[in-house]
Structures are given as C-alpha cells and as structure tokens.
C-alpha positions, -999 to 999 in steps of 0.1 A, spaced: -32 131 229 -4 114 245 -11 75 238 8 50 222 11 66 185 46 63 183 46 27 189 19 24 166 39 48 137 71 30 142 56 -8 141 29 0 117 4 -18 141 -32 -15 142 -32 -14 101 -68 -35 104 -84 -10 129 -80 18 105 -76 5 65 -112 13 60 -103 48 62 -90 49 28 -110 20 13 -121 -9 24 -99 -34 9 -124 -44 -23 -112 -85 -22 -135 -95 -46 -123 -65 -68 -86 -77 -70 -94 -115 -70 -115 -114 -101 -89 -102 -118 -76 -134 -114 -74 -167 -145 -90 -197 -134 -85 -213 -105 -49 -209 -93 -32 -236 -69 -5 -214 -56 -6 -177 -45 23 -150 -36 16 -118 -19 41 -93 -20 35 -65 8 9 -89 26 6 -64 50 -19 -84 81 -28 -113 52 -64 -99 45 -61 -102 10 -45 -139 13 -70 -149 39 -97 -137 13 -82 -156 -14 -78 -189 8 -112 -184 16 -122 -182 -23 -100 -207 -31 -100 -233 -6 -76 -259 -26 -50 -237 -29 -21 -259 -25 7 -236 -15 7 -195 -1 34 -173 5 31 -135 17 59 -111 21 61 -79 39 86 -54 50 70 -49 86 76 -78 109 51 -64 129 26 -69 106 38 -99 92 30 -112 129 -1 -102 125 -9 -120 96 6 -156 112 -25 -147 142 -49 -136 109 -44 -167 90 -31 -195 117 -7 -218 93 -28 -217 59 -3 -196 42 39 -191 45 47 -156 59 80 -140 55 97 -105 61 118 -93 39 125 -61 15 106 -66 -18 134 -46 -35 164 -78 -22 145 -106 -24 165 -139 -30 159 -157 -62 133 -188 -58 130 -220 -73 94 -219 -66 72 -204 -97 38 -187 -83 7 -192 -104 -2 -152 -94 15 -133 -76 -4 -103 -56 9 -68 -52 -16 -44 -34 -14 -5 -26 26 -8 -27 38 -1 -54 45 36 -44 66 28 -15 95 12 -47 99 43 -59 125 46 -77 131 11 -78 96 -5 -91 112 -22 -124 136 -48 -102 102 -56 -82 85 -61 -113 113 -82 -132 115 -104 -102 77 -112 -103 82 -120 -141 110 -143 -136 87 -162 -105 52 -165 -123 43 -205 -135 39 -205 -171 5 -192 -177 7 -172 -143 -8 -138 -135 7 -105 -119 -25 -83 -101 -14 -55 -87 -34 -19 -76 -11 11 -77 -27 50 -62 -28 79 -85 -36 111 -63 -48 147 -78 -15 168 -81 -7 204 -79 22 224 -96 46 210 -71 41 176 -75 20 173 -40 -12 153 -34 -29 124 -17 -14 125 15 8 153 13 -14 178 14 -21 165 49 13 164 63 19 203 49 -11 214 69 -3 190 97 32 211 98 18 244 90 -1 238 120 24 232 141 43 266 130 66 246 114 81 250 72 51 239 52 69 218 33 88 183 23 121 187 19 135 156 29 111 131 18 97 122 -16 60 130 -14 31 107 -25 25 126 -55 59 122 -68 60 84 -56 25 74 -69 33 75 -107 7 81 -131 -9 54 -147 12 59 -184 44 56 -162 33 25 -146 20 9 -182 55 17 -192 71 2 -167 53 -29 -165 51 -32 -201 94 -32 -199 82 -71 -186 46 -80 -190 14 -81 -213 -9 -59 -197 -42 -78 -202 -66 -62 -181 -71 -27 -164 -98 -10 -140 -100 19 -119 -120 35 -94 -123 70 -76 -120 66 -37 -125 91 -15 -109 95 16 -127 108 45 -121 114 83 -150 105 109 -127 122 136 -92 137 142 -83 105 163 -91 81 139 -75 99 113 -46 104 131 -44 67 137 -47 59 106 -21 81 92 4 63 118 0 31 112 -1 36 70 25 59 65 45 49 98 76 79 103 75 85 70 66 121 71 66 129 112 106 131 108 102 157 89 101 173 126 126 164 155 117 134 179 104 155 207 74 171 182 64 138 168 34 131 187 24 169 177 29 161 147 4 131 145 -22 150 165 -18 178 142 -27 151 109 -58 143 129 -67 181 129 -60 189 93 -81 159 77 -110 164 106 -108 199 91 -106 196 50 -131 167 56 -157 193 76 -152 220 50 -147 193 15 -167 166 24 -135 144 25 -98 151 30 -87 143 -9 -98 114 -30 -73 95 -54 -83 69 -85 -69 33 -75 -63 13 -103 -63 -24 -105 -41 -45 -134 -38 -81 -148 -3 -88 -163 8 -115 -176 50 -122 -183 63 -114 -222 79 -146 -241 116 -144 -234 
C-alpha cells in the first residue's frame, strides 16, 4: 500500500471515516451526563465537532459554543461539520490563555491521555473557566496492561515492528498504557480540583474488519506518534504492518484488545 497514509498520519485527516473502529462515539452517553439544560458549551479536543454538533442538535438554544483542538486539520473539519453554530479554535490544551468567558460545561472526550504528564494544569484551567454551577464531563481509556506497562494500542505497534524485523519495542515514546492512567490516578487528580459527582464505565472492544481499515485508522488516531519509532523511509511499512497485526490478533482473538472507557461528571470545589 502506497497511498496517502502519511498525509493522513501527519494531519490526522479522515478521523470520521474510521472513529467507529474503536467505538462509535456514544453522544447520548456523554451528554446525559450533563445538569439541566446548559446555554453555553466548551469542547476541549473537539476533534471534527461530532460531539458539539450532537450537543447543538440536543440543545438547540445553546447560546454560545467554543471547541478547541490541537489539529488544525481537524479543527477545519469541524468549521465544514458544524457551518458557524459553534467557535472553533486551535490551540494546545496544555497553554491556553486565560478567558473571561465562564462555560456552563466544558467537554473533554478520549484526551485526556495525550496530557500526560501534564493533566492537572488542563484540569485546573477547566475549574477556573466553569459558570458557577457548571459541569466538567470528560471520558478517559483504561487499557489491560502487562508487566511492562504496555497495552491498548501498544501491543499493536510492537507487533507492527516485530513484523517489520525491527526492536520490538518503545523506547522513545511513552506508550498508551503508561499514558492512560488508571481510574484511582485520574480520581486523584481530578479530585486535586473537583467534586466528582458521577462515574460510568464501559468495556469496548476493538476490532478490525480489515488490515486497510485498521491501518487507517491507526493513522489518523495516533498520527506519527509511534511510526517514528522507525526512520522516515519505513513509515509507510510501518502503517501497513499495524494493519497486518490487528487483521491478525482480531482473526485469531475475536478483536485486537478491548479497553474500559470511563465517563465522569465533575463539578469545581469551593475555593
């Protein structure tokens, strides 16, 4: 395969042709979470705007909505997705500028991982920008780990190198299973800021229909992130070879791994 895939990895494009893979994005899930009827909505990592074009939809009086994502490429996507009905910004969620503006929730979906270290100055940020009476929801991944700390999809990228004849391992990158906390890490980070007033979970597992789609779907979720791992002139192997491994551990599992998403409800603590 000798497409586009590095355009794709290094612009994180084509997210919406291939989030399904994982999970489809359960709206209603996260949006229940929510108080009441809120007029004004931030969503930090708003990817291509799904989840704020869902909530616009629910909430059609919404007075005022804001999304923020690292990608500018996808953040493009999202001004096509949701046509003027919401403010879309790039920018790094770990240096954003303090706002005057107070959010009556603020969103923060499947992101969370991509902070570590750094996921308490996100979350003290969010505190100091919720309305009184405002709501953080946020879903964070908790992946099966072995001894080494690996899981989710680093056991992928080792085949996908192993493969390739390459060290079988990630030296040089912080894998998933180290970035996804565990749940007790997250409660005590959050709770450093908020009241924790609601938690749910669910068990999703992650299957391939194809070495292709997989393949895509690795590239435009995880962009570079572990293909550098290899020099520039193997990175298209490399993504051809993730298509293999999860075609493979699907064909002989039944899926390529499954994680536990969890969704919370947080509200700020009295200063």
């Amino acid at each position: 395969m000798t497409d586009d895939i590095l355009d794709r990895a290094r612009t994180l494009s084509g997210y919406d042709d291939v989030s399904r893979i994982r999970q489809a994005q359960d709206h209603a899930w996260v949006l229940g979470l929510v108080p009441g009827v809120p007029r004004t909505l931030l969503d930090l990592g708003c990817g291509t705007g799904a989840l704020l074009e869902a909530a616009l939809d629910r909430w059609p009086d919404t007075a005022r909505a804001v999304g923020v994502d690292g990608s500018g490429h996808r953040v493009r996507e999202a001004g096509v997705r949701l046509a003027g009905r919401a403010e879309l910004l790039t920018g790094d969620l770990l240096g954003l500028p303090a706002l005057d503006d107070r959010f009556d929730v603020a969103f923060m979906t499947s992101v969370l991982h991509w902070l570590h270290p750094d996921e308490e100055r996100a979350f003290a940020w969010v505190a100091a920008h919720l309305a009184p009476g405002g709501a953080f929801v946020l879903t964070t991944h908790h992946p099966v780990t072995d001894r080494a700390g690996l899981g989710g999809e680093d056991v992928v990228a080792v085949e996908a190198l192993r493969l390739l004849g390459a060290p079988a391992e990630l030296s040089g990158v912080v894998p998933m299973g180290v970035r996804a906390r565990p749940a007790p890490d997250v409660r005590a980070l959050l709770e450093r800021y908020f009241t924790i007033e609601e938690t749910q979970e669910r068990t999703v597992p992650v299957r391939a229909a194809g070495d292709r789609q997989y393949r895509d779907f690795h590239a435009s979720t995880f962009g570079t992130y572990f293909s550098r791992l290899l020099p520039d002139d193997r990175q298209t192997e490399f993504f051809d070879a993730v298509g293999r491994a999860a075609a493979a551990r699907t064909a002989e599992h039944g899926e390529v791994y499954r994680i536990t998403v969890r969704a919370w409800r947080a509200v700020p603590r009295p200063r």
